[in-house]
C-alpha angles and dihedrals in degrees: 000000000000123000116235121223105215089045090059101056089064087073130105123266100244099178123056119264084254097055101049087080095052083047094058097041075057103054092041094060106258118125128204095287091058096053098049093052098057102028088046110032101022100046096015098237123158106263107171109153139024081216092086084048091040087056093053097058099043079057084047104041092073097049092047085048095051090046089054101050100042084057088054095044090052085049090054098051095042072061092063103044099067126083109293083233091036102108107247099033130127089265094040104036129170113201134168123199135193134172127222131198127208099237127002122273156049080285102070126136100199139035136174135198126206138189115187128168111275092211099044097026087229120154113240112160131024132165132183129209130190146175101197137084149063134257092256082062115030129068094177127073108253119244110252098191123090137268098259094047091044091076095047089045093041083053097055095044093054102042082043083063104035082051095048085052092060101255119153119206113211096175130359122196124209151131123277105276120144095202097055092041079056093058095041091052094046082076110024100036099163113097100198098058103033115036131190110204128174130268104247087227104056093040093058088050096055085051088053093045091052093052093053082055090051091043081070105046126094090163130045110230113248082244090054091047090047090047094053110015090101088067108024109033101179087072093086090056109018113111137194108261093228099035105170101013137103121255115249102205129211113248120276091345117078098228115139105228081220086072093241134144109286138169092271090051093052093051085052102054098044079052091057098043090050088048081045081061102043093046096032074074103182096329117105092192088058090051089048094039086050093046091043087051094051098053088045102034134002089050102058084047091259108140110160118036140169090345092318131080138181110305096197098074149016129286095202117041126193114263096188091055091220099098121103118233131193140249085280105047095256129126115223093177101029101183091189129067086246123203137260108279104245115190098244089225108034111189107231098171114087096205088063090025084057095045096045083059093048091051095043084054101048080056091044083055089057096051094118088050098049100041116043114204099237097028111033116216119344146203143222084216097130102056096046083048075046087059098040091059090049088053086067092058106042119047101239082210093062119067096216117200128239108289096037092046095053090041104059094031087055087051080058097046082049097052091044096060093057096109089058100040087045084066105033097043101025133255092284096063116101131176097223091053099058092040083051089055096042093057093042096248123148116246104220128205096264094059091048089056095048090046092044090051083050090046079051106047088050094059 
């Protein structure tokens, strides 16, 4: 139910006038620190303890709870509500999750976990974990793992209780951490009916991230030869053509004259896997069938073979550059006579030509992980926008402690699930607002103007 302005502003004033200052630097992102600085040094006010901001936000940290879990509630039973067979439902649910930390690195203090609905966007489960703080702060026991260990915990947790609550995961979407698949499949272990497939994006930037290694390469690791020579036996005596030497590249266009793997090539080829998931459309064999034709084949500028020939682009391309092509690059009323369609960056050398096609064919091996039957490929898109709106509410310069951390990451979590809340609770509901109203604080007139432009902008 949406919460009304004008009924607001009868409540009660809960927080001190003096407060109320310290309450709106909070909610619009800036920490302590913030508000000293411009309170103290930018208007000269007397600024002499955190305790007074600290305050603020043990009085806060409830009502933004509250907030938060009444939108995932609502989620959840928008859930429910649905067909048991409908796609999406509670019974059939298709999820994606993602962790955060607060800064990079093994060296983290804080870390949150997040599982939202793949098909609404809506936010239904959430979990914070920290290392910092002090008994006068904190109410929560701290974590005492590590960085590295808090996301796959945090992902346990959360799918232990998604799954004691009755929820059944159909499909969840995520990237390729080992550590978040582990706590997903702590709770739904059977693979048939709960899959975990890979997020497109992330897929294609591994693939992009393996070719610079191999950019570098002239020689396989005895490891490397041991893992693939059963399948490809020239990789324990194949050699890079210019071993030793240093690439002569042609002008303007990256393109080693050798024929090796270069930086063009590699912006080619993550170009052409992500055209092998668009047209592989919902079927996994298409996307294996594509990657297994561009190690053999495309990339060695081979584009029709033994009756077939490459499905991902022409054969034929435009030469007047007149003719209109299609979303998928091909002309289906080419004017002109057009030109052979030659690869921009053909690999000649047979060590990076031969490690291009074992690469191709690890990916070809993950098809059914990559391109789902019903819903094509997929993405872990919603929980990293998810990130980027927390950022805007907790200074990634300032290792907050417990309480702070979960309070203003929560505010985030909040903001960032506006689209959904716009169509589920009306245009007049705002979270501020409500937050306003829950801490007995008048909502002046303003507040109600910016709201109301913000109200405005997402129509």
């Amino acid at each position: 139910m949406a919460v009304g302005v004008q009924k607001l502003t009868t409540r009660a004033v809960s927080l001190p006038k003096i407060q109320e200052g310290k309450f709106a630097f909070f909610i619009s992102g800036h920490g302590y620190a913030g508000y000293r600085k411009t309170l103290g040094q930018g208007l000269g006010l007397a600024i002499t303890s955190e305790k007074p901001f600290l305050e603020v936000i043990d009085i806060a940290l409830p009502h933004i709870k509250d907030i938060l879990d009444e939108m995932c509630d609502d989620a959840k039973h928008q859930m429910k509500q649905l067909s048991s067979d409908h796609i999406g439902s509670w019974s059939r649910a298709v999820t994606c999750c993602d962790g955060c930390w607060l800064i990079r690195g093994h060296f983290s203090q804080n870390c949150t976990f997040v599982i939202k609905n793949y098909t609404t966007g809506a936010l239904l489960y959430y979990g914070h974990l920290s290392m910092r703080g002090a008994d006068r702060i904190c109410d929560e026991e701290l974590w005492q793992g590590t960085a590295k260990a808090a996301e796959g915990h945090l992902s346990q947790k959360l799918w232990a209780q998604a799954k004691e609550e009755g929820l059944k995961v159909a499909i969840n979407w995520q990237d390729a951490d080992s550590s978040s698949a582990k706590g997903f499949r702590y709770s739904f272990s059977n693979e048939q009916e709960s899959k975990v497939m890979l997020c497109g994006g992330h897929v294609g930037r591994a693939h992009g991230k393996r070719l610079e290694e191999l950019k570098g390469m002239s020689s396989f690791s005895p490891a490397f030869i041991a893992l693939h020579k059963s399948h490809f036996p020239a990789v324990e005596s194949v050699k890079c053509c210019c071993a030793g030497k240093k690439h002569t590249f042609v002008a303007t266009r990256n393109k080693p004259v050798c024929g090796c793997i270069g930086p063009g090539f590699i912006q080619n080829a993550k170009r052409n896997h992500y055209c092998a998931l668009v047209q592989a459309g919902n079927s996994p064999e298409k996307y294996r069938e594509t990657m297994l034709t561009l190690d053999k084949y495309h990339s060695r500028d081979i584009h029709e073979w033994e009756g077939e020939s490459c499905s991902f682009h022409p054969l034929t391309k435009c030469s007047c550059k007149e003719c209109d092509s299609d979303e998928n690059g091909f002309y289906p009323d080419m004017k002109c006579p057009g030109q052979p369609y030659r690869s921009a960056h053909p690999l000649k050398c047979e060590f990076h030509g031969l490690a291009y096609e074992i690469e191709c064919a690890e990916r070809a091996k993950k098809a059914e992980t990559v391109i789902d039957p019903d819903m094509g490929k997929g993405h872990s898109n919603l929980p990293e926008a998810t990130f980027s709106v927390v950022t805007k509410f907790r200074a990634k310069d300032t290792n907050l402690h417990q309480k702070h951390y979960q309070a203003s990451t929560n505010l985030g979590l909040i903001q960032a699930n506006m689209t959904w809340l716009y169509k589920q609770r009306g245009p007049e509901y705002h979270w501020i607002v409500d937050l306003y109203s829950r801490m007995g604080l008048p909502v002046l007139s303003a507040i109600q103007e910016i709201v109301s432009l913000f109200q405005l902008i997402a129509k």
